[in-house]
C-alpha positions in Angstrom: 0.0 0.0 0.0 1.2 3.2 -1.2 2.0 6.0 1.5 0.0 8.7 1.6 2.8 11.0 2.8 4.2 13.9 0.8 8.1 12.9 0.8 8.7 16.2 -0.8 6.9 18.3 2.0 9.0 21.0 3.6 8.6 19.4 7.2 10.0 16.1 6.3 13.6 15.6 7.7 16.1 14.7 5.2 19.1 14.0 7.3 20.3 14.3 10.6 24.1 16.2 11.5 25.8 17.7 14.8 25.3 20.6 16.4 27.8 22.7 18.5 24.8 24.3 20.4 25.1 22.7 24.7 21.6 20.7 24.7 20.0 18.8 27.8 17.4 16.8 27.7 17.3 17.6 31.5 17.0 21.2 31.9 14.2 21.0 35.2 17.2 19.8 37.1 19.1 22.9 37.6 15.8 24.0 39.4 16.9 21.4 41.9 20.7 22.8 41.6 19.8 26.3 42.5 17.7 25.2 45.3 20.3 23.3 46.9 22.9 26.3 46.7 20.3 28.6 48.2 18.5 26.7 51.3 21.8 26.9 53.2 22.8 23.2 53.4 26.3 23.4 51.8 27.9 24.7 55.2 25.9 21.5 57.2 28.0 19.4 54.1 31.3 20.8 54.8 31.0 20.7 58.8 30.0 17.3 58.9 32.0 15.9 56.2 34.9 18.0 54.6 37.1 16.0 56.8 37.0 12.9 53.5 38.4 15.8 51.4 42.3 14.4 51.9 43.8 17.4 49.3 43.0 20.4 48.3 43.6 18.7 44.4 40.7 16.9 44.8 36.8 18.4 44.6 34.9 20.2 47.2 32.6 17.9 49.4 30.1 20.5 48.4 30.8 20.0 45.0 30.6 15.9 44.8 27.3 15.8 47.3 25.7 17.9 44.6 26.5 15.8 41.5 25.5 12.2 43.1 21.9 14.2 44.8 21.8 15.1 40.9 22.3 11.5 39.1 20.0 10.1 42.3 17.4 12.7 41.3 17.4 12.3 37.6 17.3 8.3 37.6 18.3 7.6 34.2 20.4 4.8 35.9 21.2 2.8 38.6 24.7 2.1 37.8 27.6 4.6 38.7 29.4 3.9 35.7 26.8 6.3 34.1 28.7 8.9 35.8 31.4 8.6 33.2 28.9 8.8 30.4 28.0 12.4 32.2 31.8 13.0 32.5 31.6 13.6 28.3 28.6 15.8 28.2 29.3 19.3 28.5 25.5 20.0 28.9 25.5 18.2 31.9 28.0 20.3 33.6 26.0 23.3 32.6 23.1 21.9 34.4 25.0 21.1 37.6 27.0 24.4 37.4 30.5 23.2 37.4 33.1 23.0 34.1 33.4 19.7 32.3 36.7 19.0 34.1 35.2 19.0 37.1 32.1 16.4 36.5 32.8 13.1 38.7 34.0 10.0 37.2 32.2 6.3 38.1 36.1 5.9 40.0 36.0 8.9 41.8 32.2 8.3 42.8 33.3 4.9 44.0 36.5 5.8 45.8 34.3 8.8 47.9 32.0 6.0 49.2 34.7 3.3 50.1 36.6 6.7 52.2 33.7 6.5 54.9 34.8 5.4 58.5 31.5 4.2 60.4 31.7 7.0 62.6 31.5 9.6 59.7 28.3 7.7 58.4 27.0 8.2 61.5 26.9 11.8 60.5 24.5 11.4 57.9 22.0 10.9 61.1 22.7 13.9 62.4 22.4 15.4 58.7 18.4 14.2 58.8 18.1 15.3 62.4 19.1 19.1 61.5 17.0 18.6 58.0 13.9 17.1 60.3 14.1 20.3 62.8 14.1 22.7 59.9 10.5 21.3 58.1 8.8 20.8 61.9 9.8 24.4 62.6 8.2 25.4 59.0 5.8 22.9 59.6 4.6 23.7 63.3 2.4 21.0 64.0 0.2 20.3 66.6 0.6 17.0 66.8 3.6 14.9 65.9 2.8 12.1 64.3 5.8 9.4 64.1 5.6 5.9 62.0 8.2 3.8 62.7 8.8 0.0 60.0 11.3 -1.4 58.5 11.7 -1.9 55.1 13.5 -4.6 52.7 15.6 -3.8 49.8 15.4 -6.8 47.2 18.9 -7.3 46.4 18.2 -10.9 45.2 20.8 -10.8 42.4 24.1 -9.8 44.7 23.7 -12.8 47.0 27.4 -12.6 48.1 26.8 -9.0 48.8 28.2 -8.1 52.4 25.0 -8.2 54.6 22.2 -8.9 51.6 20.9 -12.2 53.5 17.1 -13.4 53.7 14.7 -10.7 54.5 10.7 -11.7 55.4 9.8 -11.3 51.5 11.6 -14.5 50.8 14.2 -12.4 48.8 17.8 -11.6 49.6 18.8 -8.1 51.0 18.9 -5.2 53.2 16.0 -4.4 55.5 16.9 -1.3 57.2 14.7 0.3 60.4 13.3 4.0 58.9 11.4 6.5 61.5 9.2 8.7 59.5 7.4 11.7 59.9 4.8 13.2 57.3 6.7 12.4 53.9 10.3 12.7 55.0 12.3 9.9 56.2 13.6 11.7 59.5 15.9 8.6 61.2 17.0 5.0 59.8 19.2 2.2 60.9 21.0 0.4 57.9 20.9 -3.5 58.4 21.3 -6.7 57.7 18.2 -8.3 55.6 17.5 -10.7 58.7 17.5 -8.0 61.5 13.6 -7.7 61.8 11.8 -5.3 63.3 12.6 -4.8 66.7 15.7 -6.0 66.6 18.3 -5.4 69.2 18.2 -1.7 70.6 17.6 0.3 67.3 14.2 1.0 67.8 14.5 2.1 71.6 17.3 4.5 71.1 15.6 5.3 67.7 12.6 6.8 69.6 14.4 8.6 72.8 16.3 10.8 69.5 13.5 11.2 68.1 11.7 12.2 71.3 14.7 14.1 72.6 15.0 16.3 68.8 11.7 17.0 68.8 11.1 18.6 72.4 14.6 20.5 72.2 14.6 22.2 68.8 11.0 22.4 68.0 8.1 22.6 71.5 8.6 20.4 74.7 4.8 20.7 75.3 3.9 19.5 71.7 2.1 16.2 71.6 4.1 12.9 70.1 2.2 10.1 68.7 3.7 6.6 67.8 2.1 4.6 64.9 3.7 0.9 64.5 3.0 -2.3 63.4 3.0 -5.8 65.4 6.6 -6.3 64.6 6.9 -3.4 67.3 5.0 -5.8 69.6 7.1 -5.2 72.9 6.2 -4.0 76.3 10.4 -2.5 76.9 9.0 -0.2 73.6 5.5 0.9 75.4 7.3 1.4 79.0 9.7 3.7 76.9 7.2 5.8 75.4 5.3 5.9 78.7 8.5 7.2 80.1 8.9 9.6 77.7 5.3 10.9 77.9 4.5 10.0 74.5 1.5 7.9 72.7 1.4 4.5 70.9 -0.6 2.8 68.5 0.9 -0.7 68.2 -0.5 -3.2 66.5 -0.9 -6.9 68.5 -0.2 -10.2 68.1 -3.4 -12.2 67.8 -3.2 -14.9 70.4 -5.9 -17.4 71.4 -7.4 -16.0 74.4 -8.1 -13.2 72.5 -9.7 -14.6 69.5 -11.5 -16.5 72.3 -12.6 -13.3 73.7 -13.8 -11.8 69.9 -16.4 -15.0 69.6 -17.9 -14.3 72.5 -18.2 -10.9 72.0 -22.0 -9.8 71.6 -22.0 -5.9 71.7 -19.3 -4.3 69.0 -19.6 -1.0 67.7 -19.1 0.4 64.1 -16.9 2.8 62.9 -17.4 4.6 59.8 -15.1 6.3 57.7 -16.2 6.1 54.1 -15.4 3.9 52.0 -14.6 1.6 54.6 -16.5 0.7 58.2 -15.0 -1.3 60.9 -16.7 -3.2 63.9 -14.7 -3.2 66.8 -14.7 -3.9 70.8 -12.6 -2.6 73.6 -10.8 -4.4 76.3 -7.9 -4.4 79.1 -5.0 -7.0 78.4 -2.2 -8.1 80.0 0.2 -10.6 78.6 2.0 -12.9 81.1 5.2 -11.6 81.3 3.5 -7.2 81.3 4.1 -5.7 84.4 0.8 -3.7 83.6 -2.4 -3.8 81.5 -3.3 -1.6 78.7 -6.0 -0.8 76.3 -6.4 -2.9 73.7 -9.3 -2.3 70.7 -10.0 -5.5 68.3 -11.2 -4.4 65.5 -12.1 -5.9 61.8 -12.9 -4.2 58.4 -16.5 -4.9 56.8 -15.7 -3.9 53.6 -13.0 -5.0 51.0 -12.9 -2.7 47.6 -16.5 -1.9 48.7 -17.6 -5.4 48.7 -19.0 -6.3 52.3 -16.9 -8.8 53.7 -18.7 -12.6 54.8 -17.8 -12.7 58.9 -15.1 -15.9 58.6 -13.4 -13.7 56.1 -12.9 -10.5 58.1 -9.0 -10.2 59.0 -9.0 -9.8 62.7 -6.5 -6.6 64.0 -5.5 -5.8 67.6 -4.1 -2.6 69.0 -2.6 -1.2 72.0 -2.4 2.1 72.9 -1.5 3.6 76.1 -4.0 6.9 74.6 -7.2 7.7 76.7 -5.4 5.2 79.9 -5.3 9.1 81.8 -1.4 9.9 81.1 0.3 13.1 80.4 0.0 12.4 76.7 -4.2 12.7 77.2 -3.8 16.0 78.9 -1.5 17.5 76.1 -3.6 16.3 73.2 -6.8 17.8 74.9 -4.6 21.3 75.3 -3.3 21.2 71.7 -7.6 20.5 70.5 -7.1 16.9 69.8 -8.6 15.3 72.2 -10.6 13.0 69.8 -7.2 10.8 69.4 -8.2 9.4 72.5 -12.0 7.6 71.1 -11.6 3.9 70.0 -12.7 5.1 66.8 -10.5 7.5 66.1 -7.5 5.3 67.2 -8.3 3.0 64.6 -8.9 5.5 61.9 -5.5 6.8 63.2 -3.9 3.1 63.1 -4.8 2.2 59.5 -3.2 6.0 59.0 0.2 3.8 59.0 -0.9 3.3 55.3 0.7 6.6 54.7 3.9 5.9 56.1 4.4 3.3 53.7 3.6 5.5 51.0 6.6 6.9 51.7 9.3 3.6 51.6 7.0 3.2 48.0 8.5 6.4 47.1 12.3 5.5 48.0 11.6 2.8 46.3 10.5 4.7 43.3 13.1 7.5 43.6 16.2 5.6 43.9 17.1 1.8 43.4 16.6 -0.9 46.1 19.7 -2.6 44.9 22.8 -1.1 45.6 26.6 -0.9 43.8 29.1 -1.9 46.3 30.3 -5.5 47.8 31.0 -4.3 51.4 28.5 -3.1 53.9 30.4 0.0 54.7 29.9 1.8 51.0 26.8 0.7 51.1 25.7 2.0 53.7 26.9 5.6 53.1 25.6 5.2 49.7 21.8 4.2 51.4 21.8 7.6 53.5 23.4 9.7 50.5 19.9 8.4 49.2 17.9 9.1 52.3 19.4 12.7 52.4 18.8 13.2 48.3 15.2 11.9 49.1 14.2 14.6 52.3 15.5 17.2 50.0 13.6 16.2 47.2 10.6 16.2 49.3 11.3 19.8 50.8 12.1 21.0 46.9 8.2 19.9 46.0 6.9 21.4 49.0 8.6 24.8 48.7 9.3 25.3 44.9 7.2 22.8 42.6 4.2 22.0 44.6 1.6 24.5 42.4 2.4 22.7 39.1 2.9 19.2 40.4 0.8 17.9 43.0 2.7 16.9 46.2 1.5 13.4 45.9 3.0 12.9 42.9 5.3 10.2 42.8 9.4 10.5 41.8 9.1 9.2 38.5 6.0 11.5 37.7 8.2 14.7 38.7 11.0 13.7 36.5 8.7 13.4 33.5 7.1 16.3 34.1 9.3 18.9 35.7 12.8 17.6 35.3 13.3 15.6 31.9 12.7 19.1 29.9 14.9 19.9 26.2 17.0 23.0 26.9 19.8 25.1 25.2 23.0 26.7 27.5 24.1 29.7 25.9 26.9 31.7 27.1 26.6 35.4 25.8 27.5 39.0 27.6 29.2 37.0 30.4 26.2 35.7 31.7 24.9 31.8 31.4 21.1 31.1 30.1 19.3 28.5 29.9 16.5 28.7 27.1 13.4 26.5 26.8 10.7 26.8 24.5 7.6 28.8 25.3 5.3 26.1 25.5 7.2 24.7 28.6 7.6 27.8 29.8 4.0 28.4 30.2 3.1 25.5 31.1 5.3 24.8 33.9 5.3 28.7 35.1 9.0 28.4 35.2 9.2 32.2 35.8 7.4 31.4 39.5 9.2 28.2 40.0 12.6 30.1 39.0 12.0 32.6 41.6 10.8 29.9 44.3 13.9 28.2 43.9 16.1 31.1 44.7 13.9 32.2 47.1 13.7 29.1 49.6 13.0 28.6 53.6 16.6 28.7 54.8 18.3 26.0 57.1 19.2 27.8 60.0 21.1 25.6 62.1 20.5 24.1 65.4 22.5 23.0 68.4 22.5 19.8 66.8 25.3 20.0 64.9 27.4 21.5 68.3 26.4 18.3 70.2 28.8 15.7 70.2 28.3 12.3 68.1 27.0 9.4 70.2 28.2 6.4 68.9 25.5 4.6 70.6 22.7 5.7 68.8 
């Protein structure tokens, strides 16, 4: 069949050639780039970790932090050896600011990582901490709301990895402990893939921090709430958060007597919160080796995808809270106007909240690889919080710069398609650098607004935090 295209039209492209013009198919990112040199984290950089930089030959810490936040961002790939196909693209060092000589090489990338002592990564905890204080105080909650989970990195395909062993998933890995708040990732402990939940002390010491952080540098009257899941299961973690003054939501391991006590229940209430509805009950337990009861509310969902659940296939849930028992943590909800965190209902409403929190391990999991490039634990583990910082500053840069073209929901992928992966030209001309788009994109992503936003940002200012000194306990 004979095409019906005109070969000789004046659109039709004959052939292709070269162009000296500096091109990117990734213009959005310097958007990232200026907001990075302008919310005041380059001197946190130095502080904590200028001591890797061994000559003043090599690059600034500044200056290699912001190229690997930049290939995490952009995601084209998981493998550092991209970084040398970066090294030959001059457009690339016109996005990131710096001359071609000095874009990072896959070797240099590698050597930075294997340079980290365990006590310097241990600095990359402290980074979070300072980043965490900065978004409460911008923030200012009422309430603090805290989910703390694990999460497993498939790493399937590296079995002889250092520390990738069987996780819970039945796949090889990592399954590090990760304390979040809102959509930041605030605290983790990097682990072995057979360390579960509460495993050893990390979770205790992960919560005193967190408790600690939060009542210095932000309010020591503001409520704390705890979300977690049955792997948190452990009365040393609800005496520590009774100690602390804080609340819990746990959920509870479902053992006989109390599926006993859920058949010969006769009164349950319903909770409703469209689309779904729960029944539930409320009792006081006390496991055999508790030094104390506490509340407990069984509960079970009616509806699954808006089909009304038969009663012998209703998943059965139990949690434990220590809200509404009369402790300080009642009286500072009721002074801070929440005192409806203490009704059954709303405790369950609140529990199933923990959906959220994994929202956010989905979107690691979407921003940056689970695998990662190194044999030994150590570089890997620097690596996984280079991530976890890249990832909290992300999230800041859609809540202060991008947030009124893409919504904040949006997921990593979604942002790079949209905002970041954008065709752009680098002129030089007058002794100034521009970077030209076409109109279209320019209307359409308001880059005028967003350009401003981005060199306009909520500062870092920071804390005592970085004056304390590092506890290699925690």
């Amino acid at each position: 069949m004979q095409s019906t295209r005109d070969s000789k039209s004046p659109y039709t492209i004959t052939k292709v050639e070269v162009t000296p013009d500096s091109l990117t198919g990734r213009a959005g990112l310097n958007l990232f780039v200026r907001y990075l040199d302008n919310i005041g984290i380059n001197p946190l950089l130095h502080q904590l970790f200028g001591r890797l930089r061994k000559s003043r030959k090599g690059l600034p810490i500044i200056e290699i932090f912001k190229q690997i936040f930049v290939f995490i961002l952009d995601g084209t790939s998981r493998h550092l050896s991209y970084f040398d196909a970066l090294k030959k693209d001059p457009a690339h060092a016109g996005i990131v600011e710096c001359s071609p000589q000095q874009l990072l090489s896959s070797h240099a990338v590698k050597r930075f990582f294997k340079a980290f002592s365990l006590p310097v990564i241990h600095f990359f905890r402290k980074l979070l901490r300072e980043l965490f204080v900065w978004r409460l105080r911008l923030a200012e909650p009422d309430v603090v709301t805290l989910g703390l989970d694990s999460m497993v990195m498939n790493n399937d395909e590296a079995a002889k990895r250092h520390g990738v062993t069987p996780t819970y998933k039945k796949v090889k890995g990592f399954q590090p402990l990760q304390l979040v708040w809102q959509r930041y990732i605030i605290d983790a402990v990097f682990r072995r893939g057979d360390r579960h939940c509460n495993y050893g002390k990390d979770a205790v010491r992960m919560i005193r921090q967190a408790v600690a952080t939060i009542r210095t540098h932000y309010r020591a009257d503001v409520p704390i709430v705890m979300r977690m899941d049955s792997g948190f299961f452990d009365e040393k973690i609800f005496v520590l958060c009774e100690e602390l003054g804080i609340g819990y939501a746990c959920g509870g391991r479902l053992y006989d007597p109390i599926r006993d006590r859920a058949r010969e229940q006769e009164e349950w209430k319903i909770f409703d919160r469209k689309p779904q509805q729960w029944r539930y009950f409320e009792f006081e337990d006390e496991r055999e080796a508790w030094s104390d009861s506490r509340r407990a509310i069984f509960c079970q969902p009616l509806y699954e995808d808006r089909q009304r659940l038969l009663k012998f296939a209703r998943p059965d849930t139990v949690i434990y809270t220590n809200l509404g028992k009369g402790q300080r943590i009642d009286a500072l909800l009721r002074s801070a106007g929440h005192a409806e965190m203490l009704d059954a209902a709303a405790l369950i409403g609140f529990y199933h909240g923990r959906g959220t929190d994994e929202l956010v391990h989905r979107d690691l999991k979407d921003f940056a690889s689970e695998q990662l490039p190194f044999l030994r634990f150590g570089p890997n583990m620097a690596y996984y919080f280079t991530i976890l910082v890249a990832f909290f500053l992300f999230g800041s840069f859609k809540e202060d710069v991008s947030f009124e073209v893409i919504p904040l929901e949006s997921y990593p992928t979604t942002v790079r398609r949209r905002l970041f992966d954008q065709a752009g030209k680098i002129v030089r001309h007058a002794g100034e650098v521009a970077l030209k788009v076409a109109q279209a994109l320019w209307d359409q992503l308001k880059l005028p607004l967003l350009w401003q936003k981005a060199h306009t940002p909520p500062q870092i200012n920071p804390s005592v935090l970085l004056l304390e000194p590092q506890n290699r306990s925690i």
